[in-house]
Structure formats: structure tokens, C-alpha cells
C-alpha positions as CSV (number, residue, x, y, z in Angstrom):
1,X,52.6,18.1,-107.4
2,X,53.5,15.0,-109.2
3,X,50.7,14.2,-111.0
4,X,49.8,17.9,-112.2
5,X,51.4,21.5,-111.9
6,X,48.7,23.4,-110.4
7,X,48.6,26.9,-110.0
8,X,45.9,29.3,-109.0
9,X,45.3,30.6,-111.8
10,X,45.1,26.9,-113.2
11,X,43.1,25.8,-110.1
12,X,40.3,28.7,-110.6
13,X,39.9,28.5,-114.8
14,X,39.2,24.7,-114.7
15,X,36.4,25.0,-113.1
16,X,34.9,26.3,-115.7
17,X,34.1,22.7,-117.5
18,X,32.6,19.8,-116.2
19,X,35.4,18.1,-114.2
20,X,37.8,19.7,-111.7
21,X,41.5,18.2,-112.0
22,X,41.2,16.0,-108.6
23,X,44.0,14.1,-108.9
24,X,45.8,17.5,-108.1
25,X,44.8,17.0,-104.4
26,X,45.2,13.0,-104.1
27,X,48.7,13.1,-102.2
28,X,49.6,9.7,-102.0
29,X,51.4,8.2,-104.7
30,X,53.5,4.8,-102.5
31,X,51.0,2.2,-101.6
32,X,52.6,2.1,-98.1
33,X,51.3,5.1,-97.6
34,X,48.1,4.2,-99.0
35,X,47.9,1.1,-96.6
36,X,48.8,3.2,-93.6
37,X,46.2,5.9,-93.9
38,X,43.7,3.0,-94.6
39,X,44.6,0.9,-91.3
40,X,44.9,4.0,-89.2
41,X,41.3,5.6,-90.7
42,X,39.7,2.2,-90.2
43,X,40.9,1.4,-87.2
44,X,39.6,5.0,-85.5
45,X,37.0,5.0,-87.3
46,X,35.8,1.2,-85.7
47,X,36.4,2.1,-82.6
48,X,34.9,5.6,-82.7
49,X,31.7,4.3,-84.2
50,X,31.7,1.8,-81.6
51,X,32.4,3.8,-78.6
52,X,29.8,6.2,-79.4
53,X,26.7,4.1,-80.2
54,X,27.5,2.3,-77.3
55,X,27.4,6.0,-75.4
56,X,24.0,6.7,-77.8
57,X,22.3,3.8,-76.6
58,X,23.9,4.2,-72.7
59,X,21.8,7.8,-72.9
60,X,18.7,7.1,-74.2
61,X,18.5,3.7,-72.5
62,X,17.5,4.9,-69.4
63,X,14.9,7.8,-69.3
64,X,16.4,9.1,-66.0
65,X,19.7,10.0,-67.8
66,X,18.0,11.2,-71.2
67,X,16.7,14.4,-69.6
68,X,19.8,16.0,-67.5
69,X,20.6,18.1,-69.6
70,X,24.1,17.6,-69.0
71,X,23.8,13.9,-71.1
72,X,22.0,15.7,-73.7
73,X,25.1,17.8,-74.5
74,X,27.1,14.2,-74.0
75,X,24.7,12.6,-76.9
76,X,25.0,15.6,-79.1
77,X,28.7,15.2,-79.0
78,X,28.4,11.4,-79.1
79,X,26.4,12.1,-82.5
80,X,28.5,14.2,-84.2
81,X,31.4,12.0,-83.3
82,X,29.6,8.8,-84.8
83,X,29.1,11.1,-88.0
84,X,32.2,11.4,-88.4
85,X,33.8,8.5,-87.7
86,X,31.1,6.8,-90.8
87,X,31.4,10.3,-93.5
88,X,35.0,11.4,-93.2
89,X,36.6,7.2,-93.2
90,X,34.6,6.9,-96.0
91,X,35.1,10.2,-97.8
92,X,38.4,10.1,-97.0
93,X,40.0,6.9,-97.6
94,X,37.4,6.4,-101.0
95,X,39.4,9.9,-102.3
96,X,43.1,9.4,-100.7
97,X,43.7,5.2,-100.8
98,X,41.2,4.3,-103.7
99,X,41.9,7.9,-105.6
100,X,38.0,7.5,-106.0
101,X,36.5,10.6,-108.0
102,X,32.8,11.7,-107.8
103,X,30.4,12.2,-110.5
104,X,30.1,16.3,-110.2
105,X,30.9,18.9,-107.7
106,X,27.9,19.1,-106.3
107,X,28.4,15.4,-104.7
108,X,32.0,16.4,-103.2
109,X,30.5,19.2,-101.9
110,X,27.5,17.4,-100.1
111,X,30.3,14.9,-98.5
112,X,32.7,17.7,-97.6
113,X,29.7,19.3,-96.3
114,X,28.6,16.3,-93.9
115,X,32.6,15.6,-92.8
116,X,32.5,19.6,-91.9
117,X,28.9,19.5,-90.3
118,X,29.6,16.4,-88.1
119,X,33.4,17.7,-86.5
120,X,31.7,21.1,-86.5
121,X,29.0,19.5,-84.2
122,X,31.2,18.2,-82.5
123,X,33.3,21.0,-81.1
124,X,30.2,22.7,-81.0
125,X,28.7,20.3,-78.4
126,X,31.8,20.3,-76.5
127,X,31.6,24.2,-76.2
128,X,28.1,23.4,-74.7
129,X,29.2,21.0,-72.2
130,X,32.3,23.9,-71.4
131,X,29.4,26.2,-70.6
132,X,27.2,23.6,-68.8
133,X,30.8,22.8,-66.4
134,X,31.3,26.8,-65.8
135,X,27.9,27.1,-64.8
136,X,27.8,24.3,-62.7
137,X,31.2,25.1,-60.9
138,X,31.2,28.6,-60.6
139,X,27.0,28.7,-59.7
140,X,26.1,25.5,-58.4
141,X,23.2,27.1,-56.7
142,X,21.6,28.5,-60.2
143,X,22.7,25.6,-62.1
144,X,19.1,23.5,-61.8
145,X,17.3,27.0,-62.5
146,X,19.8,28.4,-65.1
147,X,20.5,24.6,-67.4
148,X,16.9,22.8,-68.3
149,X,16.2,20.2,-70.4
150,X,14.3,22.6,-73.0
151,X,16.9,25.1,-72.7
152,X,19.4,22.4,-73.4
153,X,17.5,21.1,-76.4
154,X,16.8,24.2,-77.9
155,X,20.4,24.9,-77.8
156,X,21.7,21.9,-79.6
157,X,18.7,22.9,-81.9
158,X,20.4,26.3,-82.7
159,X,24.0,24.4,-82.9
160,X,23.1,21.8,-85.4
161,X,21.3,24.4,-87.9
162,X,24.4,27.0,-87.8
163,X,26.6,24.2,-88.2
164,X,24.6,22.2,-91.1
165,X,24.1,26.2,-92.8
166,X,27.6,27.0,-92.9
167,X,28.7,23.6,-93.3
168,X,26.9,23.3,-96.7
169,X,27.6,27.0,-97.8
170,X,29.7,25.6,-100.6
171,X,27.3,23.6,-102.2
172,X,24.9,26.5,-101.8
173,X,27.0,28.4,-104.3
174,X,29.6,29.9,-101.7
175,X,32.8,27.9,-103.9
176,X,35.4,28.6,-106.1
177,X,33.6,27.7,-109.0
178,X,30.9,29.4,-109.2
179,X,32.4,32.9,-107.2
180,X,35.0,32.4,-110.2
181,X,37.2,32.9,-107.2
182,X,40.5,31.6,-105.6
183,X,40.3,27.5,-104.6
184,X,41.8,25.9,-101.9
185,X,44.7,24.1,-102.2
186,X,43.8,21.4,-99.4
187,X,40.3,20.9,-100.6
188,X,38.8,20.8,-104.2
189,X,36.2,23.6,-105.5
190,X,36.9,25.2,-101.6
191,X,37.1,29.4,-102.0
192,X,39.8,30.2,-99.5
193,X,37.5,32.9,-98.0
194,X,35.3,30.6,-97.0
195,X,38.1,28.3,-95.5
196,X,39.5,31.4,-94.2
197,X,35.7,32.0,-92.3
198,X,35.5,28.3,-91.2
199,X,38.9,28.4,-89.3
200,X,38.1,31.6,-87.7
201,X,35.0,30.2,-87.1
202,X,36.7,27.1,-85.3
203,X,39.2,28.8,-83.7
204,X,36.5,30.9,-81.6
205,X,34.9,27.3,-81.1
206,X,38.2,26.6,-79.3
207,X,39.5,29.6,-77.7
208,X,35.8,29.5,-76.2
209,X,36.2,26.1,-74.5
210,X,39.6,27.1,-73.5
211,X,38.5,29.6,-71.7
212,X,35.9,28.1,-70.0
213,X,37.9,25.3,-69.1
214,X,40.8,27.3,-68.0
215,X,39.0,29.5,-65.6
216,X,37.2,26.4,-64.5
217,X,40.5,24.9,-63.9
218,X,41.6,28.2,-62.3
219,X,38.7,28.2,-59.7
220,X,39.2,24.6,-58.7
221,X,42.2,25.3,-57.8
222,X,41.5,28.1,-55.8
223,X,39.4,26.0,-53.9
224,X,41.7,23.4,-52.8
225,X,43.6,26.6,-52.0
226,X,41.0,27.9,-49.7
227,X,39.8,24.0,-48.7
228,X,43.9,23.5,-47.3
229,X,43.7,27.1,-45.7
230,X,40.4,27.0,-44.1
231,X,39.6,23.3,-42.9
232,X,41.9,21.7,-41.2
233,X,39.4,18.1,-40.2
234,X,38.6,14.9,-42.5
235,X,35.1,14.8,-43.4
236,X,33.3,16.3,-46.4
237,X,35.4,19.2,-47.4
238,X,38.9,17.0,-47.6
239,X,36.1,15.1,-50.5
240,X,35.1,17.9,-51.8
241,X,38.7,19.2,-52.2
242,X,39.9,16.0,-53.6
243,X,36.8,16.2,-56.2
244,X,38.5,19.5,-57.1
245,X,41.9,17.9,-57.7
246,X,40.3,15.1,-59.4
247,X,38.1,17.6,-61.8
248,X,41.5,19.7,-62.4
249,X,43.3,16.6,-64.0
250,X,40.2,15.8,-66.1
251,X,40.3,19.6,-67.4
252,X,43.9,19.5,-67.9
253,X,43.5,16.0,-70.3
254,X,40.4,17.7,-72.0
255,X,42.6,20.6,-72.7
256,X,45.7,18.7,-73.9
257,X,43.9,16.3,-76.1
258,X,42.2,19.6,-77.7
259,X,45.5,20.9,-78.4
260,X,46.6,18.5,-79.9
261,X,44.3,17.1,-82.1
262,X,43.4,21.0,-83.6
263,X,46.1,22.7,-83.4
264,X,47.8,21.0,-86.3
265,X,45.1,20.6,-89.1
266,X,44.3,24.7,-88.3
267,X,47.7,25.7,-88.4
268,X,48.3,24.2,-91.8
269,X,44.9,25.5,-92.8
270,X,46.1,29.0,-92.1
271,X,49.2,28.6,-93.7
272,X,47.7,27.2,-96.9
273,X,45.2,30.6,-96.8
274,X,48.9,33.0,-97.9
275,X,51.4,30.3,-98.4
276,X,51.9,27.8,-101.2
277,X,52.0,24.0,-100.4
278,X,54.4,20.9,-101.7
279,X,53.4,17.8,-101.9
280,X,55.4,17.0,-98.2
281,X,52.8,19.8,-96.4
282,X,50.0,18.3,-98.3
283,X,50.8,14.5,-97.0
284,X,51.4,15.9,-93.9
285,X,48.1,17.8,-93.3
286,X,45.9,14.4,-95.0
287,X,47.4,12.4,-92.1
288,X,47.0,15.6,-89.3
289,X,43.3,15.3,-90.5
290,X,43.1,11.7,-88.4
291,X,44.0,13.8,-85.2
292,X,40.4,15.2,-85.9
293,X,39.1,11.3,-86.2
294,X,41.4,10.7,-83.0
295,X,39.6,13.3,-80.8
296,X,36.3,11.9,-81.9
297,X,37.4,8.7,-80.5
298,X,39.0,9.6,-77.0
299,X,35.6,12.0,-76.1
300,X,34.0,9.4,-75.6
301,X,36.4,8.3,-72.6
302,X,36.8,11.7,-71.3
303,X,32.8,12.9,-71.2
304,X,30.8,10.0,-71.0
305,X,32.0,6.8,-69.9
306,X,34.0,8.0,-66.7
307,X,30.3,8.9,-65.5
308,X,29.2,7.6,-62.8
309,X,25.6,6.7,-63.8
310,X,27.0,5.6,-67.5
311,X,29.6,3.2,-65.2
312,X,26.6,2.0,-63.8
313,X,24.0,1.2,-67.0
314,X,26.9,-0.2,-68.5
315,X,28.0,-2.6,-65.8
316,X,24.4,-3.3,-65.7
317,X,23.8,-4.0,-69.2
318,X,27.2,-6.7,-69.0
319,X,25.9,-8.2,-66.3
320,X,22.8,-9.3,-67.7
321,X,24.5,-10.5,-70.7
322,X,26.5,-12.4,-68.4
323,X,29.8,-10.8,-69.5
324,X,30.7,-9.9,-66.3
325,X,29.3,-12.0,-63.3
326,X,31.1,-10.6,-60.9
327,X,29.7,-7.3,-60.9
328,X,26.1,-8.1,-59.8
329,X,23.7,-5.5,-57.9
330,X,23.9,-7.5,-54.8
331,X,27.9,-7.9,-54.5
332,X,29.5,-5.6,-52.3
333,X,32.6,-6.0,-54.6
334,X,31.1,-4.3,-57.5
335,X,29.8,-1.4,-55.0
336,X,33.1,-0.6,-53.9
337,X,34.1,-0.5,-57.5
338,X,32.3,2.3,-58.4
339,X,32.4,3.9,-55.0
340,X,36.3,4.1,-55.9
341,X,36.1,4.6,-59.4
342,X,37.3,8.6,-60.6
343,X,34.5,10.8,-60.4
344,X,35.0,12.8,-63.4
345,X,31.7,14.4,-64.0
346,X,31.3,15.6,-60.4
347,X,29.5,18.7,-61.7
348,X,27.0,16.2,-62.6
349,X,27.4,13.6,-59.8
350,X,27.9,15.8,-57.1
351,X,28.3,19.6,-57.2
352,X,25.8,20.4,-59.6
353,X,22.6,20.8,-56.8
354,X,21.3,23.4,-55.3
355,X,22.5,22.4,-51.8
356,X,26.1,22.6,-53.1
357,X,28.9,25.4,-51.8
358,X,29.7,27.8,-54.5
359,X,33.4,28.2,-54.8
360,X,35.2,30.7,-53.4
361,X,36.7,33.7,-54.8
């Protein structure tokens, strides 16, 4: 890099004194690139804050929503997402735009550790919700006795204290510093082994809500297979097969905008674990790290706000503060509305009872 020559050898012997060489990991040199990192971080970072109080407060607003434990997966994820749109903008514009430096390791380490905790959470909570869907679609007729509240909440309880244990690993002693081991060349006083455990650690995260997803997907279809093949009158089933087509598209955006946002930063992760980087990788992977931000900021509109009963407390809520005077509980307007409005948690509006028809094989 320009503004040292590190090597590994280099990398692993300096931490040894007091100060690791951090300017060895601060990428951008051209204050244009500065400035665009800053705008783009604090831009998804606002509205990621904002989107996901505003789901925090939807939630817990109403004690009929708090306890499904379908919106208790939501707010985990809505959370985790608020975490990090406050740690990592912070952390991350502070070290890359203002080349800020902390006073020790141990203080890097506690902010790497809450960035990694709260996108950990994150995809942790959306692998719940994965599981709480395939339940619900595959056995609609278990779901009430399989998914409780307590169940629920003692899962998030598991998920948040593996993700904060492993999250702070490093500054429990697990670094390159004090294993006298090999660092990272993406993040300072990170031992690659335990980079190389976080990604496959992640990757399982995803290929586990893939799946769940997929074969979700795979059985909706399947049913508006059978639904076209089997009924031939209007009525309920032609709903409940357009529900299906409906819940396929929302599986197939959940899916893409997965892809997309992981797939790069864990790629270049990998690549950094056997391959050395330039300076060009290195710029490239600080600005793939606001695809992570970015996914934080679109969950909100994929998992929460297309609810139904969210819709609702949220029209509600704007038309007290008079922000919307058309939508009032007496117009039929506003009724239709939501009556037409995409129902994309129909595992939670709809199928998820016990009167509901399992799907067919």
C-alpha cells in the first residue's frame, strides 16, 4: 500500500509494541473518495436507523403484535439492523474518512466486536424467521403448537449470546497479537483463523436461509401447480393460489437481495484468507462492506412493513398525527387500501392457523 509496505511477517512482529501500524489498512487516500463513502454510509445509515425504530416501536406498540412470535423474530432483526446502522457508520467512516485511530487494541476490538455482533444478529434473526416461514408453510397445522412465544424468545436468547461470544472472541484474546499469529489483511489485530471461522460461520448462516427459502419457494410452487390442476372454480383456492404466487416473489426478492449484498464482502474475505491484496481489492472490499449497511436498510421493507397488521398501526399512528386524513378507520377508501395491499407475510396473516390446508406434496 501507499502509505506502508506491509507484509505478514511485518503485520504479525508489530504487534508486539504498543501501536499497530493502522494507517496500513486506511484505503482512501483522494478526498472524493473520502466524501463518497461518507454520503453513502450516512445516508444508509439515516435511513436504516430510521426505518427500524420506526419497526421497533410499530412492534412493541401494540401488545397484540409483541407476542406472535413471528414479530418477535421481526424486532430481533429490526435490532440488530439499528445496531448496525449506529456501530459500523460510526466505526467506519471515523477509521476510513477521518483516518481516526484508537487509543489501544483493545478499543478496536470492542467496536469490531459490536459491528460483527449486530450484522451477525442480523442474519441470525433472518435464519429464524427462514425457520418460522418453513414451518409455517410446510406444517400450518403444527405451526401454533410447534412456534410459541417462549420458544421464540428463548431462541433469540441463544442467538444473541453465540453471536456476542464469538463476536468478541478477539478481544477475548483470540487475535493476532496475542496468538503471535498471522493478521488479517482487511481488518487490524484480526488472526485469519478466526476470520476464516467467522465466514464459515456466515456462510452456514446463509446457505441455511437459502435453503429454507428455496424449498419454501419450491413448495409454493407446487401448490399453484396442484391449485391450476385440481380446482377449476373462483373462490378461496384461486386466493389461496394467488397468495402462493404472491409469497414466491417475496421469496425470490429475499433471496436476490441476500445475494447480493453477501456474496461480495465473503468472497473477498475468502480470497484475502490465501491471496494477497492491493490497494484496488482493498477499496473495493471498504465500499462492498455498505452492501452489508444496504441489506440492513431494505429488511425492513421486505419483513416488516409489507405486514398487514404493521400497514395497519402505522396508518393508524399517521392518522392521529394528522399526516394522513384520508386514511381514517371509518373510510371505506382506506379499507380497500389495505384489503388490496400485497400480502407478504401470509404465513402470518393467513396460512399460519391451525384451520389452514397443508400444502401438497
Amino acid at each position: 500500500m501507499q502509505r506502508c509496505s506491509m507484509n505478514k511477517t511485518t503485520n504479525a512482529s508489530s504487534c508486539s509494541s504498543t501501536a499497530m501500524p493502522m494507517e496500513c489498512y486506511m484505503v482512501f487516500d483522494d478526498p472524493t473518495q473520502k466524501t463518497v463513502i461518507a454520503v453513502l454510509c450516512c445516508m444508509f445509515g439515516s435511513l436504516c436507523f430510521l426505518e427500524n425504530t420506526l419497526v421497533l416501536y410499530l412492534i412493541f406498540s401494540s401488545r397484540r403484535i409483541r407476542n406472535k412470535p413471528s414479530y418477535l423474530f421481526i424486532s430481533s432483526l429490526a435490532a440488530a439492523d439499528t445496531l448496525a446502522s449506529v456501530i459500523f457508520v460510526f466505526s467506519f467512516v471515523n477509521f476510513h474518512v477521518f483516518d481516526g485511530t484508537d487509543s489501544s487494541k483493545e478499543v478496536f476490538l470492542l467496536k469490531l466486536g459490536g459491528v460483527t455482533t449486530s450484522f451477525t444478529a442480523s442474519l441470525g434473526s433472518l435464519l429464524l424467521m427462514a425457520f418460522d416461514r418453513y414451518i409455517c408453510i410446510l406444517k400450518p397445522s403444527e405451526y401454533k403448537v410447534l412456534i410459541t412465544s417462549r420458544r421464540a424468545l428463548i431462541a433469540l436468547a441463544v442467538l444473541w449470546v453465540t453471536v456476542i461470544f464469538i463476536a468478541f472472541l478477539p478481544l477475548f484474546g483470540w487475535n493476532c497479537c496475542t496468538m503471535n499469529s498471522t493478521c488479517s489483511e482487511l481488518f487490524p489485530f484480526v488472526d485469519t483463523n478466526y476470520l476464516t471461522t467467522w465466514i464459515a460461520s456466515v456462510a452456514i448462516l446463509l446457505m441455511s436461509i437459502l435453503y429454507a427459502y428455496v424449498h419454501v419457494l419450491w413448495k409454493a410452487r407446487k401448490h399453484v401447480l396442484y391449485m391450476k390442476t385440481h380446482y377449476s372454480q373462483a373462490g378461496q383456492q384461486n386466493t389461496r393460489m394467488r397468495m402462493d404466487i404472491t409469497l414466491a416473489k417475496t421469496l425470490v426478492i429475499v433471496l436476490v437481495v441476500l445475494v447480493m449484498c453477501w456474496s461480495p464482502v465473503l468472497l473477498l474475505m475468502t480470497y484475502s484468507t490465501f491471496a494477497r491484496l492491493d490497494d484496488t481489492v482493498r477499496k473495493i472490499f471498504a465500499f462492498c462492506c455498505t452492501l452489508c449497511l444496504v441489506n440492513s436498510m431494505v429488511n425492513p421493507a421486505i419483513y416488516a412493513l409489507r405486514s398487514r397488521e404493521l400497514y395497519s398501526s402505522l396508518r393508524k399512528i399517521c392518522s392521529c398525527l394528522g399526516r394522513m386524513p384520508g386514511f381514517t378507520e371509518s373510510n371505506p377508501e382506506a379499507e380497500s387500501i389495505q384489503k388490496s395491499c400485497p400480502i407478504e407475510t401470509v404465513y402470518e396473516d393467513v396460512i399460519c392457523n391451525t384451520q389452514a390446508e397443508p400444502m401438497k406434496d
